[in-house]
N, C-alpha and C positions, 0 to 999 in steps of 0.2 A: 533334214529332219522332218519328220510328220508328224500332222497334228495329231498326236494318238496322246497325249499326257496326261489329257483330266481325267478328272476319277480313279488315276492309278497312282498318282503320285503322295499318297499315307504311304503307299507301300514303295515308295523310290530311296535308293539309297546311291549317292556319288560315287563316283570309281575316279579316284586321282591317282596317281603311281609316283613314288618318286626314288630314281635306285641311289645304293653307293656300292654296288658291284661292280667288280672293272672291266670285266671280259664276257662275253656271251658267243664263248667256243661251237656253243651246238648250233648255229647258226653261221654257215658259211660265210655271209657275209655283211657282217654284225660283230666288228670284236673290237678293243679299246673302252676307254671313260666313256660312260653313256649318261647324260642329261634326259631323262625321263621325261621331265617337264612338258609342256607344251599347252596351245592354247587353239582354238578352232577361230576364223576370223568369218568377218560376213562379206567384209572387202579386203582388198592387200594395198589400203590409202597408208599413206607415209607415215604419217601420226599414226592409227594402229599397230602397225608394224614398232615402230618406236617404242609403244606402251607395249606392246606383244615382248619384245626384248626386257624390258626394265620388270616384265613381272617372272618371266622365266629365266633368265640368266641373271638372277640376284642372287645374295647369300650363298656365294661362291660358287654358283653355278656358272656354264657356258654353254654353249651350243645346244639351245632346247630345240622346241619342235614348234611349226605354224602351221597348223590345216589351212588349203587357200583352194577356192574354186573357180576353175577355169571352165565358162560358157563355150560354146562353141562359135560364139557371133562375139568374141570376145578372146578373138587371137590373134592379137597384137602383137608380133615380134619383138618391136621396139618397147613397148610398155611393158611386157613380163621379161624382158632381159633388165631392164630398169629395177623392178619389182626387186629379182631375183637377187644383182646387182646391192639391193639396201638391205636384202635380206644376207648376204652377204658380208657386209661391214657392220649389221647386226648380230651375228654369228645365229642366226636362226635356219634354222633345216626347214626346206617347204613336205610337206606331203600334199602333192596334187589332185585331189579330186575334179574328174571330167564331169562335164556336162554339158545335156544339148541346150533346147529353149524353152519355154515355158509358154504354153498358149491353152486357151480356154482350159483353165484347170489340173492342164499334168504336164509334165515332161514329156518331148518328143522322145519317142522311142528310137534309140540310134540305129541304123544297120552295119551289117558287116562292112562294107566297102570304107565307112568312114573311119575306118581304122589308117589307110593309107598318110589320107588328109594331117589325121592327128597325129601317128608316128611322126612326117615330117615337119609339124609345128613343133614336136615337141623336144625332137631332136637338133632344132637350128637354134635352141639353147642352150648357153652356157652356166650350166645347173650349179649350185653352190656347191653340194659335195659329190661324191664317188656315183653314192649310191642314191637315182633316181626313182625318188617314192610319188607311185601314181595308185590310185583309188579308179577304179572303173565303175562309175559312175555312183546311185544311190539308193539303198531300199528299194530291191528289185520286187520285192514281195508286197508292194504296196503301188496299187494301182496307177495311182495319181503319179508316181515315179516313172513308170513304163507305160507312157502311152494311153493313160488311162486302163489296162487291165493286167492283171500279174500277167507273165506267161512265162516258166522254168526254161522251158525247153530252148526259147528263143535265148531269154539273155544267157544261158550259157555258147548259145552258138557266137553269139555277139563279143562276150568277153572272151572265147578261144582267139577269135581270129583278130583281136584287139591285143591279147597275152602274147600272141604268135609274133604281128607285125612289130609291135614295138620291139622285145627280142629279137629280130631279125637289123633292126637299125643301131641295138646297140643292148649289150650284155649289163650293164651298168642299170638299165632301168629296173625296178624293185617293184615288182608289179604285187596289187592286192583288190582280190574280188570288192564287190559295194556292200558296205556294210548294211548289218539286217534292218527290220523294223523287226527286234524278236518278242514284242507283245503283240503282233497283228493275229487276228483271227482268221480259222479259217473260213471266210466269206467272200468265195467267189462272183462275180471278177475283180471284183474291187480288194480283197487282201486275200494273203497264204498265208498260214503257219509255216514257219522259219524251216522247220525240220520238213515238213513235207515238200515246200517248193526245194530246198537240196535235194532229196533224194529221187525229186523228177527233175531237176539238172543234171546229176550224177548217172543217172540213167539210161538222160538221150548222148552225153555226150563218148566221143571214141574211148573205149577204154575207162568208161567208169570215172569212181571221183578218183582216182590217182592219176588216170590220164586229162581230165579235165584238168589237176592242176599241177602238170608239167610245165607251164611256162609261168603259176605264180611262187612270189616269196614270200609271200606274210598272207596275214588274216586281217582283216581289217574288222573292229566290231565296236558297235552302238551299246556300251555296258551301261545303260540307267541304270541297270541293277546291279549291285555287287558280285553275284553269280553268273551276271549275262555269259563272260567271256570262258569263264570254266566251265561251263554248260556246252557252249559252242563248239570249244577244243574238244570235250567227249563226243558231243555228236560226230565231229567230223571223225572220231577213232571209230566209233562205232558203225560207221559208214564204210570205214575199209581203210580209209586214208592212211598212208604209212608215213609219209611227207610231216616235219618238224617244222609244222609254223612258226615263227615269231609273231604277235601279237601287236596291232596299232588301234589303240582306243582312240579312234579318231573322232568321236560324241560320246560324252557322257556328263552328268549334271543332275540339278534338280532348281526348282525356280525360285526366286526369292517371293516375298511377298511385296516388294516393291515395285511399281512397272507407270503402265500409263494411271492404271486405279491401281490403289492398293488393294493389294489378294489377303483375307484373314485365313483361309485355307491354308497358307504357303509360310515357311518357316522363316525369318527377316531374315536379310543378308547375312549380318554378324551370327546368328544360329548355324547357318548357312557352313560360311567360314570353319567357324567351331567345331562341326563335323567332320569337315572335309581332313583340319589338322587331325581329330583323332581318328581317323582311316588310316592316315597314313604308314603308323605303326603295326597295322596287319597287312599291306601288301609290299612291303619293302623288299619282301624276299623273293617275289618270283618274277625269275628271271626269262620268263618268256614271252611277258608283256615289254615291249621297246619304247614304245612313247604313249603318252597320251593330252588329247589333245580338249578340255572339257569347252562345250557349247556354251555362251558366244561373247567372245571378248566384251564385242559393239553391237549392241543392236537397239537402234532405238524408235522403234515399232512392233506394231503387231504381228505377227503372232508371239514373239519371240523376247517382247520386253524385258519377262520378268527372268529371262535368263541374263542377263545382258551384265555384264562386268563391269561396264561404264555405264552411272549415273545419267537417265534420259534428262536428257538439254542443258548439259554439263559436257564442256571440250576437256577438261581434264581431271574431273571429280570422278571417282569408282565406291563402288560401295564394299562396304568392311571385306568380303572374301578375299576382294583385290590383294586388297595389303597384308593379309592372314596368310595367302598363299607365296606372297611376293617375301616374305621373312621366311618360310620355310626353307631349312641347310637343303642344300641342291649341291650333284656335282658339276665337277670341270670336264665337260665331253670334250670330246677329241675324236670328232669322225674324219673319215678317211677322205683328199680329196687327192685329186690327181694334178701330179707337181710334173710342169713338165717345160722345161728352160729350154731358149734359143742362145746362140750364141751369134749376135751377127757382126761379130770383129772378127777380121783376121790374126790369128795370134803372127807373133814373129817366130821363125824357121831356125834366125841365128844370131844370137848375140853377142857381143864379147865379153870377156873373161875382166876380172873385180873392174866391175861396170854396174851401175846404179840405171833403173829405168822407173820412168812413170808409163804403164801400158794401160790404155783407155779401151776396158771392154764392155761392147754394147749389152745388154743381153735384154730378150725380150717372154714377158710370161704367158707362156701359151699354156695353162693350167686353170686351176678352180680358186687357189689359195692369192690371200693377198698378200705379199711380202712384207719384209720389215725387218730389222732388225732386232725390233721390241719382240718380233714376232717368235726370233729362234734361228733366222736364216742365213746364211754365210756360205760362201765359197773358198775352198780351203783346194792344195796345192797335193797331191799323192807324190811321197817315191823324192822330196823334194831337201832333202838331205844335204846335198851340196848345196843350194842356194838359203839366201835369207828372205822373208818376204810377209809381206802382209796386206790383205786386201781393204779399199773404202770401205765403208759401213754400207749396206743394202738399204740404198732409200723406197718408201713405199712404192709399190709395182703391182698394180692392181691387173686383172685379167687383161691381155690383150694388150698392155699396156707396154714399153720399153724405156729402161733407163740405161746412165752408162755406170759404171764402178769401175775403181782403179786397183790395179799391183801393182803395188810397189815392190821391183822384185834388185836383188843385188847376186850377184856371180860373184865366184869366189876364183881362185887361181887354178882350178881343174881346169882342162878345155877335154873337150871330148864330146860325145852323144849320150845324152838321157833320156830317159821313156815319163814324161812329166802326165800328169792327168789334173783335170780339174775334176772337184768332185764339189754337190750343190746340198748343204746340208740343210737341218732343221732340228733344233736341240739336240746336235751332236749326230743324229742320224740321217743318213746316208739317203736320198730320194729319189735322186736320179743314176742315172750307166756315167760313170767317170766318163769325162770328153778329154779322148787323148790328145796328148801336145809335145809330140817328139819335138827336141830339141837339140843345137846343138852350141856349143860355146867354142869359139874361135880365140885365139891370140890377140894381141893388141892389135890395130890395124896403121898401116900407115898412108900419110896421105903427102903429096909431092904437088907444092904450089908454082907456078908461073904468073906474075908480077912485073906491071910495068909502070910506070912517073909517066903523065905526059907533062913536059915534050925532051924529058933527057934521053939522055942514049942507052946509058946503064943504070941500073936501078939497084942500089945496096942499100941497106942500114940493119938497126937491129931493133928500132922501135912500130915494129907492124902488128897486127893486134888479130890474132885470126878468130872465132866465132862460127858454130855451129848451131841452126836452130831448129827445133824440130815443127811440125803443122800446128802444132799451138804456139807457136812464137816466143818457145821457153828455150833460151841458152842450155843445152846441154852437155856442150865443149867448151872450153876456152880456153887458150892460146896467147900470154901477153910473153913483149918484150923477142917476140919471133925475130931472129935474122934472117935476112934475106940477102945472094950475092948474087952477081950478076943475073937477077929477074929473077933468081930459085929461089927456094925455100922446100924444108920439107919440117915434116912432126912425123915420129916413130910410135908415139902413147896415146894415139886417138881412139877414145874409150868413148863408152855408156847412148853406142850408135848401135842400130839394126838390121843387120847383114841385108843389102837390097831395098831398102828404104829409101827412100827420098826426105833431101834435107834440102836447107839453105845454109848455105856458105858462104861469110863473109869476110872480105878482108879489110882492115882501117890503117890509117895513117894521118898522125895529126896535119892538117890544113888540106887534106884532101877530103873528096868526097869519096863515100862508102861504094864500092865494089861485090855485087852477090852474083853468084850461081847457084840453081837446082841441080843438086846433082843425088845419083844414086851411088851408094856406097856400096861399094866391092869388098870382098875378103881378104886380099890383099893389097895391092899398091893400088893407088886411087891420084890421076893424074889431072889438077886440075888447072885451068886457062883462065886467069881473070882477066876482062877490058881492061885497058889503061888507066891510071886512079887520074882524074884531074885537081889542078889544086884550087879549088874555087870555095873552101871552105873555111874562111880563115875566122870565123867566127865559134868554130869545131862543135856547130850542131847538128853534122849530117846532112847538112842539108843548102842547095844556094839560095841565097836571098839576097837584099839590099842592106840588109847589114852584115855580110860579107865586105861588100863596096865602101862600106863606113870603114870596117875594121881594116880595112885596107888601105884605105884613105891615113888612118889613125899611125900605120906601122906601117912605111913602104916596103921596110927591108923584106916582108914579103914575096918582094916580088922575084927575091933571088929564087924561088921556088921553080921559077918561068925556066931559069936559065938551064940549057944542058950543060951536061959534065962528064 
């Protein structure tokens, strides 16, 4: 923002926007609940961002808007993934305005090549939604912004190959020229009238202003005035422009009379407020303003005091607009972000038939959305008709992050081959490509034991206890009161296993100790070899110890166990 406000503001009037339209069809890519709201910040510190939330997404609004300016000596990977990251679980949408550095008086005038630099900082972010809204820089017509002198011709060469590069990294960014300073005069070198410096960017650039604004989406504009931005949408028709902007009030306002001194010139806060709620009733309906963003949450200095949302040297006092605007009915946005699941389990190929499974699958969020089930999200079964099933609850799964969730899935007495799909929803809608999961369900399986007593010769009886477990150490077979003749055994109805899996295998016998094998289950006959059981277990805890010795001590008869037979 530039200091251009005194003397003009008798004549300033707010531009705050807030919709309850649902869809904004004429713009590609722009449609769903739109939260108008939004709020311009000085910094993107935790606590603003905080209060940025609680003033735009109240009175049933959600996903508003945060203007945040990113420096260019001020690109930090880890700290604007952080930022982005709170603005995230905030449900607040960034629009990023760039900028270089500030030295003796103006902004560094950027050049072409820094485009490169900046595409790839901006692209090794993971952006809260779909669509990446950047600002190419600020008040180009205003010296002190460029280097100290306007020059048309330049910054449109600058935001081409800035429009160009970032589009070349990624179709997703929402690219918008810098908004005007459109009360500047024209007083060269130090300021241009709004309409003259376009029509000498439109000029120099390929192809006029239509070709200049082939790689932008929106309009970005500085409405202190109520007409700024209908003004601006005419010029650009009248210019040639055929292109349907959407609209980002990313500054507008007026100042309170509160600050470092008090201003009698400046209407109080609460006047302030007053206004702002009766605007709201004449712009509700146009729908080609998208967000707006009013100047300045925080600011508690000069120049910029008596705009400043929060009470200066007050951590969490605001003055009356705050709370005027924070009551205003707002909607429930709902913008687009891009859902996009891993799946890093193996599902199973083959199971058997009326068989119960608990199947543990990873999945991990390589998307923009946070999970949840509070959220809407679920994983649901396609085509699954013959089976029963129901999946764990979707615990919270932040970007990047992986949890596991369970099916629960049960087969019924079909065996044959199914074409199953996992499919990733979100209030009932469909997000991701189904992740196919051919399947096949198999017979019961049988399994053929070998068994031996040391130190008898033959081994019978019929109290052997067999036990299946799977990698979490959960009995998923069991087998009591097993016969066993001459060292055999088998079971015909071993069920709720995983064709080719790997299990443990155990077999028991009172006063022996416990007998296991890994083995991999086969589709049919499954032949398996246990060591010999010793009987050194007469205390029957699995295990030998010296209270074995006791209990043996206690009961000799015992030791007929020794004897062969």
């Amino acid at each position: 923002m530039a200091k251009r406000f005194w003397g003009v503001f008798p004549f300033l009037v707010v531009f705050w926007l807030v919709s309850t339209q649902a869809t904004f069809a004429a713009f590609e890519k722009i449609d769903g609940q739109n939260n108008k709201f939004g709020i311009h910040l000085a910094v993107a510190s935790e606590e603003d961002l905080e209060d940025a939330a609680a003033l735009v997404n109240s009175a049933g609004g959600d996903w508003g808007y945060a203007t945040v300016v990113i420096e260019e000596n001020d690109r930090d990977g880890r700290k604007w993934q952080d930022v982005f990251d709170k603005m995230r679980r905030l449900h607040l949408i960034p629009i990023v305005r760039l900028a270089t550095s500030h030295a003796n008086g103006s902004w560094r005038r950027p050049l072409a090549e820094d485009a490169v630099s900046w595409a790839d900082f901006l692209d090794s972010l993971n952006w809260v939604i779909k669509n990446r809204y950047v600002v190419l820089f600020n008040e180009p017509n205003d010296g002190r912004e460029w280097g100290g002198s306007v020059d048309p011709e330049n910054y449109g060469k600058v935001a081409l190959a800035f429009a160009a590069t970032l589009k070349e990294k990624s179709q997703d960014f929402f690219i918008l020229p810098a908004g005007f300073n459109a009360t500047a005069p024209h007083q060269l070198p130090q300021y241009e009238r709004e309409e003259l410096f376009l029509r000498k960017m439109a000029s120099a650039a390929p192809g006029g202003i239509n070709g200049f604004f082939t790689n932008f989406d929106g309009w970005a504009s500085h409405s202190y005035q109520t007409e700024t931005y209908l003004e601006e949408i005419n010029l650009l028709k009248r210019l040639g422009l055929k292109k349907n902007l959407p609209v980002f009030v990313t500054e507008a306002g007026w100042p309170h009379a509160e600050g470092i001194n008090y201003a009698y010139r400046f209407p109080p806060s609460l006047a302030v407020g007053q206004r702002l709620r009766s605007l709201f009733s004449q712009l509700l309906g146009d729908s080609r303003v998208i967000a707006v963003t009013p100047f300045i949450l925080n600011y508690q200095g000069e120049p910029f005091d008596h705009f400043s949302f929060r009470k200066l040297g007050s951590p969490k006092e605001f003055y009356p607009q705050y709370q005027i605007l924070q009551e205003q009915t707002k909607t429930k946005g709902e913008p687009r972000q891009e859902q996009k699941i891993a799946m890093l389990s193996k599902l199973p190929e083959k199971l058997i038939k009326d068989s119960t499974y608990e199947i543990p699958i990873e999945i991990k969020n390589e998307g923009q959305a946070i999970w949840g089930e509070q959220e809407g999200y679920a994983l649901k079964l396609t085509d699954s008709q013959d089976f029963e099933y129901f999946f764990s609850q979707i615990p919270e799964i932040a970007p990047f992050q992986q949890n596991t969730i369970k099916l629960f899935l049960k087969t019924k007495d079909k065996i044959g081959k199914f074409d199953l799909s996992l499919s990733f929803f979100k209030n009932e809608k469909v997000l991701t490509s189904p992740l196919p999961w051919p399947l096949e369900v198999v017979p019961l399986v049988k399994v053929k034991l070998t068994v031996k007593l040391f130190p008898k010769k033959e081994t019978a009886g019929n109290d052997f206890k067999f036990l299946i477990y799977d990698e979490k150490e959960r009995v998923i077979f069991e087998k009591t009161g097993l016969e066993i003749k001459n060292g055999h055994g088998e079971i015909e109805d071993v069920r709720n296993l995983a064709i080719g899996q790997k299990y443990r295998l155990v077999i028991l016998k009172p006063f022996y100790l416990p007998r296991q094998e890994i083995f991999t289950i086969g589709e049919k006959e499954n032949n398996v070899a246990f060591k010999p059981l010793l009987p050194f277990d007469f205390d029957e805890d699995g295990k030998f110890s010296g209270r074995d010795l006791l209990s043996l001590l206690k009961n000799p008869g015992f030791l007929k166990l020794f004897w062969p037979r």
